[in-house]
C-alpha positions as CSV (number, residue, x, y, z in Angstrom):
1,X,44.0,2.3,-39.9
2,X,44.3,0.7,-36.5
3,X,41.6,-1.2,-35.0
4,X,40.3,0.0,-31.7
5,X,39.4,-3.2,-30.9
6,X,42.5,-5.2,-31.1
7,X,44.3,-4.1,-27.5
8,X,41.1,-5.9,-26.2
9,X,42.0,-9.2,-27.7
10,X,44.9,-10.5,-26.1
11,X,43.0,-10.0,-23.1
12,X,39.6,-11.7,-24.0
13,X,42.1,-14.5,-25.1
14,X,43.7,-14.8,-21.7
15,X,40.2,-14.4,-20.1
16,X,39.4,-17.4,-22.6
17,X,42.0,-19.6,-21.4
18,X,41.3,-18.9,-17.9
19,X,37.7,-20.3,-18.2
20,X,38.6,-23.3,-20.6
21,X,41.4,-24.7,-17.8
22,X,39.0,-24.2,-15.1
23,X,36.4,-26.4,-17.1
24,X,39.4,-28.9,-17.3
25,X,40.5,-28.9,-14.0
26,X,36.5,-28.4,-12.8
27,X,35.6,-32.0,-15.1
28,X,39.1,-33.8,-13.2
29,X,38.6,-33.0,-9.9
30,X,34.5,-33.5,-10.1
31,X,35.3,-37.4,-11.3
32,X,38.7,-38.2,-9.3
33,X,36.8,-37.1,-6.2
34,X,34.0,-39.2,-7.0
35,X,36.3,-42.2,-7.6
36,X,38.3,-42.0,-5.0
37,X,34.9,-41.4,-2.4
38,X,33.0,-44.6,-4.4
39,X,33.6,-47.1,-1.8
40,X,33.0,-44.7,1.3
41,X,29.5,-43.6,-0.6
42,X,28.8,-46.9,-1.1
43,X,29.5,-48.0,2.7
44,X,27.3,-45.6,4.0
45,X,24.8,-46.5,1.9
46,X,24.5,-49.7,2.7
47,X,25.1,-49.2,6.6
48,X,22.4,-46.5,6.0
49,X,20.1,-49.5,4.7
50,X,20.8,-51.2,7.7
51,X,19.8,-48.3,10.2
52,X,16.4,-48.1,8.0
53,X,15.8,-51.9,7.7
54,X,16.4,-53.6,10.6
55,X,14.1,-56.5,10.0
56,X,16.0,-57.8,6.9
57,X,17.7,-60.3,7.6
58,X,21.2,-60.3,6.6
59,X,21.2,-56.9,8.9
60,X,19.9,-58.8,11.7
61,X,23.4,-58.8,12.9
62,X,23.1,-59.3,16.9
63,X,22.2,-62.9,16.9
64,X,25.3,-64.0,14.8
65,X,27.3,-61.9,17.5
66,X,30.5,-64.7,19.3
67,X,31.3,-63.9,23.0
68,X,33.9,-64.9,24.4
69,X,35.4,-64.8,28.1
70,X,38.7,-64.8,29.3
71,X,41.2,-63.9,32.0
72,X,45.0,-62.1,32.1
73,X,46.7,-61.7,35.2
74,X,47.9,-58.3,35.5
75,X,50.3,-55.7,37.6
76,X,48.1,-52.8,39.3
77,X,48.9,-49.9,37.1
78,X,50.5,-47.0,38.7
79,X,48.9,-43.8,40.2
80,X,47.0,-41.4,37.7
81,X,44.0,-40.8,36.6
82,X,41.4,-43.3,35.0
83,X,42.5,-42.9,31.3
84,X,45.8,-43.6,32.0
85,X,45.0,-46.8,33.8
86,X,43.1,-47.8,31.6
87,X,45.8,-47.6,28.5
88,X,48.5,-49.3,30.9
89,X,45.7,-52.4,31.3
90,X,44.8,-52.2,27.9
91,X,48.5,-52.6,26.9
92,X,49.3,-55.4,29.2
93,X,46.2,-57.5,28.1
94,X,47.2,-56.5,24.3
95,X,44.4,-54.8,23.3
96,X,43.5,-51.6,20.6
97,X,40.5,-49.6,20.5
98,X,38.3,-46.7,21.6
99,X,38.2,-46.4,25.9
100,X,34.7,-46.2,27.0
101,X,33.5,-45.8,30.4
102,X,30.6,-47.8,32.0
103,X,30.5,-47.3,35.3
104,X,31.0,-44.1,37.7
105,X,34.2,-45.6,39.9
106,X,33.4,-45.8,43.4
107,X,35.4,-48.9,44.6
108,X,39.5,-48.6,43.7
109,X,39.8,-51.8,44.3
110,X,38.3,-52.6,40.9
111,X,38.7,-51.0,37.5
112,X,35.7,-52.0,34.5
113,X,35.9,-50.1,31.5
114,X,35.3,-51.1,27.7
115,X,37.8,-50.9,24.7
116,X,35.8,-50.9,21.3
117,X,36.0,-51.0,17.5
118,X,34.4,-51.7,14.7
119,X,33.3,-55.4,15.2
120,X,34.7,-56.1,18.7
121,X,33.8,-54.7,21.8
122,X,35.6,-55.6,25.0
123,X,34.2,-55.1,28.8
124,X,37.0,-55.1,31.0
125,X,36.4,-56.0,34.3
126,X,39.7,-55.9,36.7
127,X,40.4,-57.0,40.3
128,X,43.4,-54.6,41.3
129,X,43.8,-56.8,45.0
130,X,44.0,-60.1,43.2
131,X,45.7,-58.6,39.8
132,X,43.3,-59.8,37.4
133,X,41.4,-59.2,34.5
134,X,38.4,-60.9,33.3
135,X,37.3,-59.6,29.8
136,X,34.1,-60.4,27.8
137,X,35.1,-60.1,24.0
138,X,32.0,-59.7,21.5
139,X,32.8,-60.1,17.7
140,X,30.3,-59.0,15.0
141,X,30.4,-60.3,11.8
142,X,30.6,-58.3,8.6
143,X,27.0,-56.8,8.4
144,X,27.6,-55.5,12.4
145,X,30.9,-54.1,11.3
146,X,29.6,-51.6,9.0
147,X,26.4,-50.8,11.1
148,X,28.8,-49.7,13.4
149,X,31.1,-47.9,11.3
150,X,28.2,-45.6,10.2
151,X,28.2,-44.3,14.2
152,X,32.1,-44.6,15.2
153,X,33.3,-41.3,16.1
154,X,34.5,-42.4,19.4
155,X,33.3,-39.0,21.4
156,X,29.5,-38.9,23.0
157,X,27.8,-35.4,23.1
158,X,26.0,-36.3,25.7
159,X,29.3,-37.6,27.8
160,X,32.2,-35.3,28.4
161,X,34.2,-38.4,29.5
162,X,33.8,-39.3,26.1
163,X,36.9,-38.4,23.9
164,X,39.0,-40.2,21.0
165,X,42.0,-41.8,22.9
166,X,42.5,-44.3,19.6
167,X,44.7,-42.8,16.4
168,X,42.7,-44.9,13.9
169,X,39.7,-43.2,15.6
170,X,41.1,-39.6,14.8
171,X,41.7,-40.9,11.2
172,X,38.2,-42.1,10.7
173,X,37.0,-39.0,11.8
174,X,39.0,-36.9,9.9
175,X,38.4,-39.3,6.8
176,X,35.1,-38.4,7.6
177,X,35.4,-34.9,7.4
178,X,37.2,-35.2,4.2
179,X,33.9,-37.3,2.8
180,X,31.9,-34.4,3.6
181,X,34.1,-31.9,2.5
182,X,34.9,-34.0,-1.1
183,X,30.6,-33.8,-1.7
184,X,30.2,-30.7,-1.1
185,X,33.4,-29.7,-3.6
186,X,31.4,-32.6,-6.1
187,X,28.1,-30.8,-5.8
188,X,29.5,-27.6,-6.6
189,X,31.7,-28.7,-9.5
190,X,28.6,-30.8,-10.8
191,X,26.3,-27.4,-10.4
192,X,28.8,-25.6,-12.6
193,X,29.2,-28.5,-15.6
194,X,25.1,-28.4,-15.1
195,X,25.1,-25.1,-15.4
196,X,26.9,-24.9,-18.8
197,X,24.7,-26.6,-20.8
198,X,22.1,-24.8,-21.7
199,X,19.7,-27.4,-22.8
200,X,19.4,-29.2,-19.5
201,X,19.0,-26.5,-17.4
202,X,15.2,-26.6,-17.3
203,X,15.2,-30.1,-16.2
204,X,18.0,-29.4,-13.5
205,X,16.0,-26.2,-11.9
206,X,13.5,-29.0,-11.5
207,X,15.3,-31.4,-9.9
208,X,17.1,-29.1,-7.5
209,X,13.9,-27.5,-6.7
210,X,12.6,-30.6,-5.6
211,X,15.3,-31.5,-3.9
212,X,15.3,-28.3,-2.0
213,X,12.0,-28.8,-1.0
214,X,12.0,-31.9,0.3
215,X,15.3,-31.9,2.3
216,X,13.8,-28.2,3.2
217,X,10.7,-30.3,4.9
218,X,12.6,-32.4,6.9
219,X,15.4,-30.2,8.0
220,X,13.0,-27.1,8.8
221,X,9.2,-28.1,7.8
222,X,8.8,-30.8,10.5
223,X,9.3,-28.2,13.5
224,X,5.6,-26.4,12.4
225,X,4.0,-30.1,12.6
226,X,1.9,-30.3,15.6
């Protein structure tokens, strides 16, 4: 006589495989992510030091800063509007970087804008009657490039005049986005291997309870502090 249950068991063993090669593929992509994001965690981190710890003094980067002044004569750049102008200076002088704007411009006569990137900033300043530009270059040294490169999005929420005009700036920030996407893909992949084994669960509700709480308090809990 027949089992009933065999029809059943081609199925379960399907079902079986299906888990067992997303376990695989869970483990690969949960430790290929976190090699290939290593360096970028490791960046942030210690830019993030930095931020916090600003009277250690390898991060006390400003003081080690070089300025530099010099001049380019220049052709007025034709008619259009002020980002265009700028890009047509920028190219004659040679330089590459995020346009930012520090002054409202009143007087057409003269044209000041900065160029920036991590570890150089340039303030443009040009006559467009005497077809010259003088530029201030500032060049930080390793510490001041990766302060910066924890803020460099190139766009200013406060600024509308503010928006990425620099392709390496649009590749940060979508390198960025890919960071943030990658952890979120690493915490989930790491919640299911956690999840698995049974043993260390106890200890994992622990530490993602207090985690939850205390990222809980400052995302939420600080707005009942009076």
């Amino acid at each position: 006589m027949l089992s009933v249950t065999k029809p059943a068991e081609p199925q379960k063993a399907r079902s079986r495989h299906l888990a067992d090669t997303f376990e695989i593929w869970n483990r690969k992509i949960h430790y290929y992510l976190g090699l290939y994001f290593l360096f970028f965690l490791w960046l942030f981190a210690i830019s993030g030091f930095l931020l916090n710890h600003p009277a250690w003094s390898f991060s006390k980067f400003i003081p080690d800063r070089r300025q530099t002044t010099f001049e380019r004569p220049i052709q007025a750049p034709p008619p259009g509007g002020d980002l265009a102008q700028a890009r047509d200076i920028m190219r004659q002088i040679g330089l590459l970087g995020e346009i930012e704007w520090t002054t409202t411009r009143t007087d057409y006569g003269h044209f000041d804008f900065r160029v920036s990137r991590p570890g150089h900033v340039f303030d443009i300043k040009t006559d467009l009657v005497q077809n010259r530009a003088a530029v201030q270059r500032i060049e930080d040294n390793m510490w001041g490039i990766m302060f910066n490169l924890h803020t460099f999005t190139g766009v200013r929420m406060t600024d509308a005049r503010y928006q990425r005009d620099w392709t390496l700036t649009t590749v940060w920030a979508l390198s960025m986005d890919a960071v943030a996407a990658g952890l979120v893909i690493m915490v989930l992949s790491g919640f299911y291997m956690w999840w698995g084994l049974r043993q260390k669960r106890l200890l994992g509700l622990i530490a993602l309870a207090l985690g939850f709480l205390s990222c809980g308090f400052f995302a939420v809990g600080l707005r009942w502090i009076y």
